[in-house]
C-alpha positions in Angstrom: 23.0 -38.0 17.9 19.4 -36.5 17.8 19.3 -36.8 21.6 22.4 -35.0 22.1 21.2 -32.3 19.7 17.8 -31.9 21.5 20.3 -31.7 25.0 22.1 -28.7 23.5 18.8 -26.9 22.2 16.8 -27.6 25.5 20.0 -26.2 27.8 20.9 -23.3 25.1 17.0 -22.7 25.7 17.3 -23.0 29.8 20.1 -20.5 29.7 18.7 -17.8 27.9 15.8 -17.7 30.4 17.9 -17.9 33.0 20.3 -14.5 31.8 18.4 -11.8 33.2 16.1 -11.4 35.6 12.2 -12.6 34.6 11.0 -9.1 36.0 11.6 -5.9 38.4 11.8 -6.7 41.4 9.3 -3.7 42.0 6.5 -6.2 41.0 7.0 -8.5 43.9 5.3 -5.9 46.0 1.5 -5.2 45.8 2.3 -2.0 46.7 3.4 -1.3 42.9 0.3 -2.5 41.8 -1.8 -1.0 43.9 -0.3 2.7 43.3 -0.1 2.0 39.4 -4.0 1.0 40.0 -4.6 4.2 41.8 -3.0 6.6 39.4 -4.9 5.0 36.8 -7.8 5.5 38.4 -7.3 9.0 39.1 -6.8 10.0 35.4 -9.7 8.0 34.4 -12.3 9.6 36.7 -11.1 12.8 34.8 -12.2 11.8 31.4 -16.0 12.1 32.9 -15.3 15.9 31.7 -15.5 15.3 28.0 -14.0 17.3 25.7 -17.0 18.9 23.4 -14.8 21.6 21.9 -15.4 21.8 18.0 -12.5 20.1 16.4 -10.7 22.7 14.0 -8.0 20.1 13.2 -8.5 16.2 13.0 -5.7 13.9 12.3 -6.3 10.3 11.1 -3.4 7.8 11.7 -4.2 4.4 9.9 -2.0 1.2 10.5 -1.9 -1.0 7.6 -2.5 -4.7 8.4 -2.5 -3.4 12.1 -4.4 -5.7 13.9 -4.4 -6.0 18.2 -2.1 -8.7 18.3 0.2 -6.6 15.9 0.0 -3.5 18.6 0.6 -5.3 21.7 4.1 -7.6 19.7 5.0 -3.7 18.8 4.5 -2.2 22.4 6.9 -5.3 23.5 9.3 -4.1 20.7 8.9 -0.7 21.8 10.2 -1.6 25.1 12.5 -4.0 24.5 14.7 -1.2 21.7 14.4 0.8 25.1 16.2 -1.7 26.8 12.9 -2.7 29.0 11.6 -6.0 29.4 8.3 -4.5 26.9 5.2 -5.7 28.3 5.1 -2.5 30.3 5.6 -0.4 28.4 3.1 2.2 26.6 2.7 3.2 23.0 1.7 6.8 22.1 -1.6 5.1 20.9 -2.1 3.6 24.4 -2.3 6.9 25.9 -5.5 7.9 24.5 -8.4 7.9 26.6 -10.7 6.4 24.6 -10.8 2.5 22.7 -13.3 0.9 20.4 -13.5 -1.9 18.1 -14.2 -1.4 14.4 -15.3 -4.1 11.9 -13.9 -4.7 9.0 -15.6 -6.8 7.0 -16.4 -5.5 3.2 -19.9 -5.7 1.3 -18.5 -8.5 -0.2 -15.9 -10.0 2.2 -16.0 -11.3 5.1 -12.2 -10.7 5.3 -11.1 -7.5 3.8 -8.8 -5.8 1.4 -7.2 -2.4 2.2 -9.3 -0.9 -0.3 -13.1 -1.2 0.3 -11.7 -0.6 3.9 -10.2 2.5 3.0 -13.7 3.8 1.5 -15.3 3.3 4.8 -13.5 5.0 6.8 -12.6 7.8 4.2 -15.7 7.9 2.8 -18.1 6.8 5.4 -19.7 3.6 3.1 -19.0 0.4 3.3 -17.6 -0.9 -0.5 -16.7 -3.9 -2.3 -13.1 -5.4 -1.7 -10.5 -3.7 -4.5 -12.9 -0.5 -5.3 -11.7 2.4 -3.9 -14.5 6.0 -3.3 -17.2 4.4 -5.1 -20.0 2.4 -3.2 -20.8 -1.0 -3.4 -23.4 -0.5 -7.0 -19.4 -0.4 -8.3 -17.9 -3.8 -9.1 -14.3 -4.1 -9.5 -12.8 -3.6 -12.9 -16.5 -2.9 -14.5 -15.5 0.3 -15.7 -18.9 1.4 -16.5 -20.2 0.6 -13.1 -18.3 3.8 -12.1 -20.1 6.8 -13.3 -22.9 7.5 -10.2 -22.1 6.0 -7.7 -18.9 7.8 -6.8 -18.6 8.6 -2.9 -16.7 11.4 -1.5 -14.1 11.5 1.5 -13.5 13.3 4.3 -10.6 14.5 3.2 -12.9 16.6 0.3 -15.8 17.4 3.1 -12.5 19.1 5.1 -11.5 20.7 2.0 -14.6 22.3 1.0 -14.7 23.4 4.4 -11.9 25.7 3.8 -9.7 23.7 5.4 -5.8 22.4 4.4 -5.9 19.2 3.8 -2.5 16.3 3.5 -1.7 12.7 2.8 1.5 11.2 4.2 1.9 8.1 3.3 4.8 5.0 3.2 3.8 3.1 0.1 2.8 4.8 -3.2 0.3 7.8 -2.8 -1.8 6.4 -5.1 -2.1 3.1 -2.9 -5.3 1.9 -1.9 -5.2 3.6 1.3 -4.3 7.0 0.6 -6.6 6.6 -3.2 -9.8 6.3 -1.5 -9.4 9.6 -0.2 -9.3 11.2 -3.6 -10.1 8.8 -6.1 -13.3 7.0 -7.7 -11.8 3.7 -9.0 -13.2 0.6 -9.7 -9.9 -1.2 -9.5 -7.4 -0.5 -6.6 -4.6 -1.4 -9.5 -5.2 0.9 -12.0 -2.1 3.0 -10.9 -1.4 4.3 -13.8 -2.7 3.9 -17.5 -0.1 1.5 -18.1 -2.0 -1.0 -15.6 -5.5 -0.4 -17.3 -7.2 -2.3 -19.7 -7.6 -0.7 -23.3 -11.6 -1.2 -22.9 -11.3 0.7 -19.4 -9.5 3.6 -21.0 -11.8 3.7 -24.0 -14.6 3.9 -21.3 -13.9 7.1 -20.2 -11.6 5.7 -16.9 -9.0 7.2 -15.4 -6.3 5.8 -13.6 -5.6 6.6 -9.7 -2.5 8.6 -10.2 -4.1 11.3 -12.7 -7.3 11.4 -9.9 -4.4 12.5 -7.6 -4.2 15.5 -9.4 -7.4 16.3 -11.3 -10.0 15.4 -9.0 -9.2 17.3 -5.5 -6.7 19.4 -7.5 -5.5 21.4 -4.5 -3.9 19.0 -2.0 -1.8 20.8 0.4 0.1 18.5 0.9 1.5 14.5 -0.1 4.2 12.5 0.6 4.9 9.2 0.4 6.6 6.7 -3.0 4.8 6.6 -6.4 7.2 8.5 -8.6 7.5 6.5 -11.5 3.4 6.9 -11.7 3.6 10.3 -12.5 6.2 10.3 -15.9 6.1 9.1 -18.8 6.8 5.6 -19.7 10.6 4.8 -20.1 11.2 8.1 -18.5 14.6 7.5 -16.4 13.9 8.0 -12.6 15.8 11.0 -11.1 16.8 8.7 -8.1 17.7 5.4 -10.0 18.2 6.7 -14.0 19.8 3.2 -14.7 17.1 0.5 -13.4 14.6 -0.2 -16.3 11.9 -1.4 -13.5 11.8 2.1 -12.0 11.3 4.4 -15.0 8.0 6.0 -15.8 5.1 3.9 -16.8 3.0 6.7 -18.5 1.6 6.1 -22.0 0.0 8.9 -22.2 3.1 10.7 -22.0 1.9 13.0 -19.3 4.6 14.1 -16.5 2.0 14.8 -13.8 5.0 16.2 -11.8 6.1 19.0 -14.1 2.2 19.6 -14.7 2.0 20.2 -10.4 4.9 22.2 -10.4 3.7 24.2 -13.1 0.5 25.2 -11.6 2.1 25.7 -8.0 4.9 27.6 -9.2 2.8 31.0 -7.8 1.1 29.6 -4.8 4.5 28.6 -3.0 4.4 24.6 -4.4 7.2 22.3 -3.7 8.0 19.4 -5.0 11.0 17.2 -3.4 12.3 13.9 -3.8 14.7 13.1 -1.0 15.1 14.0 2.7 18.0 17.1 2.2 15.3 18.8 0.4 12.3 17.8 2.5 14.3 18.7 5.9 15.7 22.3 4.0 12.2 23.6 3.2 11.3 26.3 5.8 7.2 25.4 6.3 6.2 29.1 6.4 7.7 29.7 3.0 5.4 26.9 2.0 1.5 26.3 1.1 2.0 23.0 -1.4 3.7 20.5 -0.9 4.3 17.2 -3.3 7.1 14.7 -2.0 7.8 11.3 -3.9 10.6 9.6 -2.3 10.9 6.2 -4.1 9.7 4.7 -7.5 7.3 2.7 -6.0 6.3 2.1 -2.0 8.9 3.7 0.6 11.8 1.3 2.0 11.3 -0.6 5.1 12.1 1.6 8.0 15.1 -0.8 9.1 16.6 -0.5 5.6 15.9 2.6 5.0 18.6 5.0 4.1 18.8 7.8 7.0 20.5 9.9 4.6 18.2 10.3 1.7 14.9 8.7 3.2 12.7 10.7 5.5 11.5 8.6 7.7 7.6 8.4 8.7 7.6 11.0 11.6 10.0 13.3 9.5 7.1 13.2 7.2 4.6 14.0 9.5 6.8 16.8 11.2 7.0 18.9 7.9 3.4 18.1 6.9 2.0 19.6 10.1 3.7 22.5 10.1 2.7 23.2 6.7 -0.9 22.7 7.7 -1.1 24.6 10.8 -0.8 27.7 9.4 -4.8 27.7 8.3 -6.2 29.5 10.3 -9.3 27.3 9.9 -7.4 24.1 10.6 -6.5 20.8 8.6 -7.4 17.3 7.8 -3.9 15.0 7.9 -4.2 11.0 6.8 -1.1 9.4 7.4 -0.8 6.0 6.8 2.1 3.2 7.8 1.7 1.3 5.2 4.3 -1.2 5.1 2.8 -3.1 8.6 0.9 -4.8 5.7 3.8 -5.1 3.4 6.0 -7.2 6.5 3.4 -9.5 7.5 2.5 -10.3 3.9 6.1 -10.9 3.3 6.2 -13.2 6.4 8.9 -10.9 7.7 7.3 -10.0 11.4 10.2 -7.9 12.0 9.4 -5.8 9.4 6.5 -5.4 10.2 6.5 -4.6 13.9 9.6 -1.9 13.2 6.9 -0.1 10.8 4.3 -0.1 14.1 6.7 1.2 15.9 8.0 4.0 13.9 4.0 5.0 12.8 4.0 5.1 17.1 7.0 7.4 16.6 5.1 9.4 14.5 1.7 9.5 16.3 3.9 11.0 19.3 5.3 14.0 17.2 1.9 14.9 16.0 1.1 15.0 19.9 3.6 17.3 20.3 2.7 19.5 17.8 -1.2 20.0 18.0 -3.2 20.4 21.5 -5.5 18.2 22.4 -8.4 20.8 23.1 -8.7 21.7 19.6 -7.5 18.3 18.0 -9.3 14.7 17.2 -6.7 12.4 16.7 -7.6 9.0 16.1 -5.2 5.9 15.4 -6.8 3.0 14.2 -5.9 -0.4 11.5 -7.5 -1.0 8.0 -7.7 -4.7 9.1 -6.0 -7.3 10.7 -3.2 -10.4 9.3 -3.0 -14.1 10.5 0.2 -13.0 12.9 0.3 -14.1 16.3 3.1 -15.1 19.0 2.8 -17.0 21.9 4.1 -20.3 23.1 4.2 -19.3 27.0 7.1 -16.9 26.6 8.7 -15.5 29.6 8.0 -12.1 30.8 10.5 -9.8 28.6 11.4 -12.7 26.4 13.2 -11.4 22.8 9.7 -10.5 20.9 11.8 -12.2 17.7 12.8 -15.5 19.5 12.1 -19.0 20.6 9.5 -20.4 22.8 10.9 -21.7 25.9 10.4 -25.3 25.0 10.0 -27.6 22.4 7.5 -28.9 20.7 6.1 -32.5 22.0 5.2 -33.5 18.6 8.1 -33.0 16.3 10.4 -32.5 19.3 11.9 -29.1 17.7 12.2 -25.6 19.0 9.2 -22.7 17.9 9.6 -19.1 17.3 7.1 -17.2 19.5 6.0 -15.3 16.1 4.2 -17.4 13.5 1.3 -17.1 11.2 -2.0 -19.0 10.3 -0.8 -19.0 6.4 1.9 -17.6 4.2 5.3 -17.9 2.5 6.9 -19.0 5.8 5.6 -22.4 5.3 8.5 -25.0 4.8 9.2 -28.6 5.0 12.9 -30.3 5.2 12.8 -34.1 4.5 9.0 -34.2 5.4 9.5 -32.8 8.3 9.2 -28.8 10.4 12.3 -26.7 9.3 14.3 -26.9 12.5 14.1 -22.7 13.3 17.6 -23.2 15.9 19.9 -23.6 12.1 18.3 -20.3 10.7 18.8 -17.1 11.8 15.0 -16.4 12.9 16.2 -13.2 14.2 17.3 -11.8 11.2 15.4 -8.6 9.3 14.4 -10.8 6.4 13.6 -13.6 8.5 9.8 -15.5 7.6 8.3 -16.8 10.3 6.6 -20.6 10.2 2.8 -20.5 8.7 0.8 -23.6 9.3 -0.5 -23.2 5.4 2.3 -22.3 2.3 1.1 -19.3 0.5 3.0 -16.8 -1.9 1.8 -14.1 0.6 0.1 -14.0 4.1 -3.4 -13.2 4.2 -5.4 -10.6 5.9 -7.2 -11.3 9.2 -10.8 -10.7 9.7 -11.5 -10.2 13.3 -12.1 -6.6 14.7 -9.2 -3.6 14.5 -9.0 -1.5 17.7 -9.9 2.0 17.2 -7.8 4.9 19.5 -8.9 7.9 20.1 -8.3 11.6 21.7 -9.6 14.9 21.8 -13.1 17.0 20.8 -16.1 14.5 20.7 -13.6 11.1 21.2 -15.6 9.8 22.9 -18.3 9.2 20.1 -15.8 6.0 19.6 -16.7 4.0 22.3 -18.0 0.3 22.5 -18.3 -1.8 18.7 -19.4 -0.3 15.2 -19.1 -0.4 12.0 -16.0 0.7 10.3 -18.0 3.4 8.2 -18.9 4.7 11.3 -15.2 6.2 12.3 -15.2 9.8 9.2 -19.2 10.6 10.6 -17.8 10.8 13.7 -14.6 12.9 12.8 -17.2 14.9 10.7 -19.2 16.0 13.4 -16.6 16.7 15.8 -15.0 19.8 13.1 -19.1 20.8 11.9 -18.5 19.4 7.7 -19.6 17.8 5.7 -23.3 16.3 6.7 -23.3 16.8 10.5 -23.4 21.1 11.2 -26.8 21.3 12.3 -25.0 20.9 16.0 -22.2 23.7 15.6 -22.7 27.3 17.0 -21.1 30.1 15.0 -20.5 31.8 18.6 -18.7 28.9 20.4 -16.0 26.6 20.4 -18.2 24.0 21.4 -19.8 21.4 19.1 -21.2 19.5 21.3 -24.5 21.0 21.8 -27.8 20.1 20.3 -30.1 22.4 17.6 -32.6 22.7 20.8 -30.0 23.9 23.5 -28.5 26.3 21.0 -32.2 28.1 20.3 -32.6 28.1 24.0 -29.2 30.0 24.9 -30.2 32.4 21.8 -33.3 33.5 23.5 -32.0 34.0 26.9 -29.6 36.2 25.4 -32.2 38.0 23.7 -33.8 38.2 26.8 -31.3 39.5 29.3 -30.9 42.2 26.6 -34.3 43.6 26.1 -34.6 43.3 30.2 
């Protein structure tokens, strides 16, 4: 009976590869190659003209959990929604001219957490893991190691810049990611007072959610989940007034929200809670903007509810246009949060449908900012254990089997699977048989050699994409920290405007040339 069932698995497997053709038939001439080559080659020999425009606007688009292997299983998907085979195809992130690597490691950790990440590149220091804008004198949940030795964030160095400056986010905005832009906290956790100790409070600390608001308190603009953060405890939520686990967890009895609206309420603030009123605002009619779409982090983009959840580009679509209108430019981190969430989960599919939409949204900031006055960069906080391979065929289902069977246990393998996590599982002693599951499913967790509650991180190097003024300062392998100096000097803040000439676009140019081009001028006058 086994054999006959092995039969079945290893034809069912035959067919499927035999279905469609493995490839264009394009391919089979070098010609294809050879032109694809050459075009490639053109465009790249035009990059030797860098861009050294000053940056008035710099956009920073972070993938949670997004390691390489993660953007090249989410280029396939890409392709393969598009009804391509996938491998070919390009992401949005792809088309940027220039690629480094960034490493991830923490003070502390060899393998990072999302939040001492989140202080390098935000805040330009590497941190200890779960400390969020404070350097690494801080040590998590030692309240009193917070006072001096707070760091700030590029997003602050824009602001004090005079320019407008926005989070967009998919999990709650006072998430480890977006927090280190704003916050000084020795514990990514502390949410809200309701997740502090009483000694912490008594300290003098405050949680991440009140720092949202008191510390830069002039954010043009956020968006992303949190809502039940920002009310008082019990209070009923406005989306879900009958689930206890979504009420307010506030003990201090402060509704952060009503406090915003209040003091926006003459500087044309907004605050919205569902798509209608996100998609009805006209962006010229507004300077502040505060959008909490869910109690806690956003839904998963493939369950999320088109009709009352703004998706990630959405998002990104109104926040722009909001911030454009300064005259002096913006800072934007937008975050895709819930990469992290899926692989965590063990749910690939997730996770590579959240890549794919943050791709989504990384081509509608494209379309609306120019590239000669724009550093966009696109990078991950830090990798997972996910991988896929097994010698697939070329356009092979991203989500499915390998095209044979294993010769030790003599069962059928996803392509997907991870190093560790909750996918682990064991029938009769044995490898779950993945052909009498639905391994394509949403939900699906993909087999981990080692059973854990939740996947772990990964700790090899992120890729770092990036276009416009000065993008080519990312080039080759640094340090993770490395990644706000350089978005820093590119727009003349913060530390870096020794460069910048007040009578050119350009920011390129050294102290030395500048005094150089002032005395010619001087020159050609008096002659």
């Amino acid at each position: 009976r086994k054999m006959t069932a092995l039969l079945i698995i290893c034809f069912c497997l035959i067919l499927g590869s035999l279905g469609k053709p493995q490839f264009p038939e394009q391919e089979k001439d070098p010609k294809f190659w050879n032109a694809w080559a050459q075009r490639t080659l053109k465009n790249a020999l035009t990059l030797q003209e860098l861009n050294k425009n000053k940056a008035k606007n710099l956009i920073l688009f972070l993938g949670d959990g997004m390691g390489v292997p993660t953007v090249t299983a989410a280029r396939i998907l890409k392709g393969q929604l598009n009804g391509q085979n996938g491998e070919e195809t390009q992401l949005e992130m792809d088309k940027f001219p220039f690629v480094s690597l960034s490493k991830t490691y923490n003070t502390n950790a060899q393998v990072p957490d999302s939040a001492g990440t989140a202080t390098a590149y935000l805040c330009g220091v590497k941190a200890n893991e779960g400390t969020v804008g404070v350097s690494a004198a801080a040590v998590r949940s030692q309240c009193n190691t917070t006072q001096g030795n707070e760091v700030t964030s590029i997003l602050k160095w824009a602001k004090d810049a005079g320019k407008s400056v926005g989070i967009v986010t998919t999990t709650r905005v006072n998430h480890a990611t977006p927090s280190a832009a704003y916050a000084h906290c020795v514990d990514r956790d502390w949410y809200s007072d309701n997740e502090m100790p009483a000694e912490a409070l008594q300290a003098g600390c405050k949680d991440i959610a009140r720092q949202l608001f008191e510390n830069i308190p002039n954010i043009d603009v956020i968006m992303g989940g949190g809502r039940k953060y920002m009310f008082p405890k019990n209070a009923s939520d406005v989306e879900y007034p009958n689930i206890l686990k979504h009420s307010g967890t506030r003990k201090d009895g402060r509704n952060l929200v009503e406090e915003w609206v209040d003091r926006m309420k003459n500087k044309k603030g907004r605050y919205v809670w569902n798509k209608t009123q996100l998609l009805s605002l006209n962006p010229n009619n507004v300077d502040y903007l505060l959008g909490l779409f869910e109690p806690g982090d956003m839904t998963y983009d493939l369950e999320r509810n088109a009709e009352s959840d703004p998706s990630l580009t959405e998002m990104v679509d109104v926040a722009i246009k909001i911030l454009k209108k300064n005259p002096s430019g913006f800072y934007l981190l937008v975050e895709g949060g819930r990469i992290d969430h899926g692989h965590h989960e063990g749910k690939a599919k997730q996770a590579l449908h959240e890549a794919v939409e943050m791709d989504r949204a990384i081509g509608r900031a494209g379309l609306l900012t120019s590239d000669h006055e724009t550093l966009t960069i696109v990078t991950a906080d830090h990798s997972h254990v996910f991988s896929f391979g097994g010698y697939t065929p070329r356009g092979n289902t991203i989500f499915g089997l390998a095209p044979m069977l294993s010769d030790v246990d003599q069962k059928p393998f996803t392509s997907i699977l991870y190093g560790n996590g909750p996918g682990y599982k064991v029938i009769n002693g044995a490898r779950e048989n993945v052909s009498t599951v639905d391994y394509k499913g949403n939900n699906y967790q993909a087999q981990a050699a080692v059973p854990l509650n939740a996947e772990t991180h990964g700790g090899e190097d992120v890729a770092v994409f990036a276009k416009g003024p000065l993008a080519h300062l990312l080039h080759g392998v640094h340090e993770q920290n490395y990644i706000p100096h350089v978005m820093a000097y590119a727009a003349c803040i913060g530390q870096n405007r020794e460069h910048c000439m007040s009578s050119s676009g350009s920011a390129g140019l050294r102290p030395a040339f500048s005094i150089v081009a002032t005395i010619l001028s001087a020159v050609r006058l008096l002659c």
